[in-house]
C-alpha positions in Angstrom: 125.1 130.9 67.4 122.8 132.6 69.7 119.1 134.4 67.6 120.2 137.4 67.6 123.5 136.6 65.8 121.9 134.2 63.2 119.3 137.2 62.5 122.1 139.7 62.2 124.1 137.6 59.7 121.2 136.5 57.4 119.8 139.8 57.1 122.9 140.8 56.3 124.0 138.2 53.9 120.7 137.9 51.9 120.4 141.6 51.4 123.7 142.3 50.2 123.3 138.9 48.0 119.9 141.0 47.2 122.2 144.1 46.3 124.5 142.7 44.5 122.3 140.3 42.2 120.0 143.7 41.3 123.0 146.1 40.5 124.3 143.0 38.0 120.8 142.1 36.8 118.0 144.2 37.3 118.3 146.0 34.0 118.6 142.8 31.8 115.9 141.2 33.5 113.3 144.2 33.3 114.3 144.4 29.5 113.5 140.9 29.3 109.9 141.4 30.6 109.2 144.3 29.2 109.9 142.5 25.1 107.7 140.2 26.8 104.0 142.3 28.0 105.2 145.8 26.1 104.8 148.0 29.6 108.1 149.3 30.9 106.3 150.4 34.1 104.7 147.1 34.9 108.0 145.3 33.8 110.3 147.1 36.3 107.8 146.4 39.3 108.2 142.7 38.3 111.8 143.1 38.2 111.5 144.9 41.4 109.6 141.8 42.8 111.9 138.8 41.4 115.0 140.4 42.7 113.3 140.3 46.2 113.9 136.8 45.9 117.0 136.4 48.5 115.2 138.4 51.0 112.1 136.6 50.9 114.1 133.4 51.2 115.9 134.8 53.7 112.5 135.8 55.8 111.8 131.7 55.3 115.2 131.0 57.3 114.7 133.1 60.0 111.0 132.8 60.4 107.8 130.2 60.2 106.0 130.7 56.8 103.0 131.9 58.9 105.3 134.9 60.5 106.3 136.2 56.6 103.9 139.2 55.8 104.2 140.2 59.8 108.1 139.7 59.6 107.9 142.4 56.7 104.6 144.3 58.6 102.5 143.8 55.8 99.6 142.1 57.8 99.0 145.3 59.4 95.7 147.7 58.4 96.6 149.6 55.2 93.9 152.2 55.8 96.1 153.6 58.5 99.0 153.9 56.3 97.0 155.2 53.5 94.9 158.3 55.6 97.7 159.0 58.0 99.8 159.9 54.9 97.3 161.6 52.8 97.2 163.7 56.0 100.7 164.1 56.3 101.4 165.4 52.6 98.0 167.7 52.4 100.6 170.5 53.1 103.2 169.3 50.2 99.5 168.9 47.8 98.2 172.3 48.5 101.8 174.0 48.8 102.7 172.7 45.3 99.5 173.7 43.6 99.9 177.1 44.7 103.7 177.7 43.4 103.9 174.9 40.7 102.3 174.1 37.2 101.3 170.4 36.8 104.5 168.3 35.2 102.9 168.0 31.6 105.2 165.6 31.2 103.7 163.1 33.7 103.2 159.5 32.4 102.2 156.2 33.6 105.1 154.8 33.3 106.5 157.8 35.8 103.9 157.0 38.4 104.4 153.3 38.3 108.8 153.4 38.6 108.8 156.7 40.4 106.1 156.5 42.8 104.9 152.9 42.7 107.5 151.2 42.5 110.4 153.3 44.5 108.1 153.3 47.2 106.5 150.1 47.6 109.6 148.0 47.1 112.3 150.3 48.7 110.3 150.6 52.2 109.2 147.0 51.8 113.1 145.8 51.0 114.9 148.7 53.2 112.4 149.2 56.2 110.4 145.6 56.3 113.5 143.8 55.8 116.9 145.1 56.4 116.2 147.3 59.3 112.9 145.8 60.2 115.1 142.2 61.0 117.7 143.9 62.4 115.9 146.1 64.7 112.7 143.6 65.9 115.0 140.8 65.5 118.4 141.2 67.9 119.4 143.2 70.4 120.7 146.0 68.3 118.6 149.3 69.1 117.5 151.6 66.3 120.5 153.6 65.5 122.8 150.2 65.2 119.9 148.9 63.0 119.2 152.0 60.7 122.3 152.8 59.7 123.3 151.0 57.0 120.5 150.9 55.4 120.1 154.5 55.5 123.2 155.0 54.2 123.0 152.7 51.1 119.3 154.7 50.7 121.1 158.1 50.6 124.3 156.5 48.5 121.8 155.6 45.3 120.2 158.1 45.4 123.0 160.3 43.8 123.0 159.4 40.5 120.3 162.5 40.4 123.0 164.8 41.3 124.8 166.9 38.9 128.0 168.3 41.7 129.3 167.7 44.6 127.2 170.3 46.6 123.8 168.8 45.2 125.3 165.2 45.6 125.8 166.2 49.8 122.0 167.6 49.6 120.8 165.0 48.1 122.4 162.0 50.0 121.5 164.0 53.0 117.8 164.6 52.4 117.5 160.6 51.5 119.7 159.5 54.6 117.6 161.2 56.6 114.5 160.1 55.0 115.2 156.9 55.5 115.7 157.4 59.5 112.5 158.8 58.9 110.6 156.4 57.7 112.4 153.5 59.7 111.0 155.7 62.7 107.5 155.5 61.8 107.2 152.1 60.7 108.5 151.2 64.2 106.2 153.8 66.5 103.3 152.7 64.0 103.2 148.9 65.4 105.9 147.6 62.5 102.7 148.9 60.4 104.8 148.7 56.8 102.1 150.5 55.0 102.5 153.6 57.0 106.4 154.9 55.4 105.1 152.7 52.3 101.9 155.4 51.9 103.6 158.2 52.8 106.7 157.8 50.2 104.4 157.2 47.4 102.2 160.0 48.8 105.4 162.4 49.1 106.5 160.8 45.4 103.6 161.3 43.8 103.1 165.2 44.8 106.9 165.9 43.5 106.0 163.8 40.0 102.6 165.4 40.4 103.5 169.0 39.9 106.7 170.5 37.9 108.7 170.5 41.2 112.3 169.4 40.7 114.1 166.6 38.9 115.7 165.7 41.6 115.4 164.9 45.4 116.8 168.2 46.4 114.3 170.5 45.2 114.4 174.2 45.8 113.4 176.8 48.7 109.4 176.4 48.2 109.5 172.8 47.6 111.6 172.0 50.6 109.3 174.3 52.9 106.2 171.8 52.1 108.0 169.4 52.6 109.4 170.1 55.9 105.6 170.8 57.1 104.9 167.4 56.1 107.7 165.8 58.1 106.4 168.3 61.2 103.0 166.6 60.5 104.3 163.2 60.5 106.3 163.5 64.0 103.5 165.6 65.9 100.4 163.4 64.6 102.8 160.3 65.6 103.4 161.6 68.9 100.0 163.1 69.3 98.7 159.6 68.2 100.7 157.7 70.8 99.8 159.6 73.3 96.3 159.4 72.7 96.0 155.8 72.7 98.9 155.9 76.2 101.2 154.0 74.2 104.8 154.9 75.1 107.6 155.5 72.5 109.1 152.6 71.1 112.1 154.0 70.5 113.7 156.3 73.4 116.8 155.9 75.6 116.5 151.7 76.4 116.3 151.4 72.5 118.3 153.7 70.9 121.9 151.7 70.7 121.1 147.9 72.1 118.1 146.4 73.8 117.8 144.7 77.6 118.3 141.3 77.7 114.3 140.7 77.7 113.7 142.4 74.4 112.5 139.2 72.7 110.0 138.0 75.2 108.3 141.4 74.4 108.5 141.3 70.8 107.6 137.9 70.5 104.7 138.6 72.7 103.5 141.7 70.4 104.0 139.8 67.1 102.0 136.7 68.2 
């Protein structure tokens, strides 16, 4: 079996043993924390972290132990992440404060599972991992490599719908979020903190203010929101441009790589 095949069928394998192992037992195991310190936020991020455990031994298969934060893009500068975001979302801040009250009901335990949490470990799991492998890893090119997980991003996101026509909204919003992100993290340098910030950034301002209960939202909330998506594909582009470095992903990359694609990766990672 050739690298790009073994990558393809690990990935694979260990993140849907990683799916299937937290649908069975992520809820018994946070409850089990939580009687353990008393904090429901902290105790679902520690769930959220042990049922990582395929995919991190599935990084140790396919990589040297030296190569596992960059495999997942975590030994990449945070700062970047962390201002190009806070950029990114100024108009979803400012838009909300004008038009919405502050959620009263905000708690800690909202910030750590909603925004925490659902950002930290989804883009490290669904970006780093399952399309980061896929993508860096083997020939496929970035529509091959997004796909799926997209697509199981959109799909669990509907238990926030209430009908059919919010459940299409809101699987679409999410499927194309995750594109989204998968997009930056690559045109970023495979920098993980950049669609990590920016989905706890984006989180945070819908938790932040009395917005919507779900990932649809309504017209004023979605107009913000699409600014901050504008932002986040003209700074990228402006940024790349800047510093003459071309598009990562374009029409050599889009549906499978040239047969030298690993020379080049390897070359960029090491």
């Amino acid at each position: 079996m050739d690298r790009s095949r073994r990558v393809i069928f690990l990935t694979l394998l260990t993140f849907a043993l990683y799916f299937v192992l937290d649908m069975l037992y992520f809820r018994e195991v946070r409850t089990w924390i939580n009687e353990g310190i008393g904090q429901f936020g902290i105790s679902h991020n520690l769930a959220y972290l042990l049922s990582g455990i395929p995919l991190f031994a599935g990084l140790l298969l396919l990589h040297p132990r030296k190569k596992f934060f960059s495999a997942l893009g975590l030994n990449r500068p945070f700062l970047t992440g962390a201002v190009f975001a806070l950029v990114c979302t100024l108009p979803m801040y400012i838009g909300y404060a004008v038009f919405f009250k502050i959620n009263p009901e905000l708690s800690w335990n909202d910030i750590l599972v909603g925004v925490l949490a659902a950002a930290f470990f989804e883009e490290l799991y669904f970006r780093g991992f399952l399309f980061g492998q896929l993508y860096r890893y083997t020939r496929l090119g970035f529509i091959l490599s997004v796909f799926l997980g997209a697509l199981v991003f959109g799909l669990l996101h509907l238990y926030q719908s209430t009908d059919p026509m919010e459940s299409l909204m809101i699987f679409l919003i999410t499927f194309l979020g995750g594109i989204l992100f998968a997009w930056i993290f690559v045109e970023w340098g495979y920098n993980i903190w950049v669609p990590i910030c920016l989905h706890l950034f984006m989180n945070l301002a819908w938790a932040l203010f009395d917005v919507s209960q779900n990932a649809m939202g309504n017209t004023y909330a979605n107009i913000f929101r699409l600014f901050t998506v504008l932002l986040v594909i003209i700074l990228t582009l402006v940024y790349k441009r800047k510093k003459r470095i071309p598009l990562e992903i374009g029409r050599k990359t889009v549906w499978l790589k040239p047969g030298n694609w690993y020379i080049s990766e390897k070359r960029a990672i090491n």
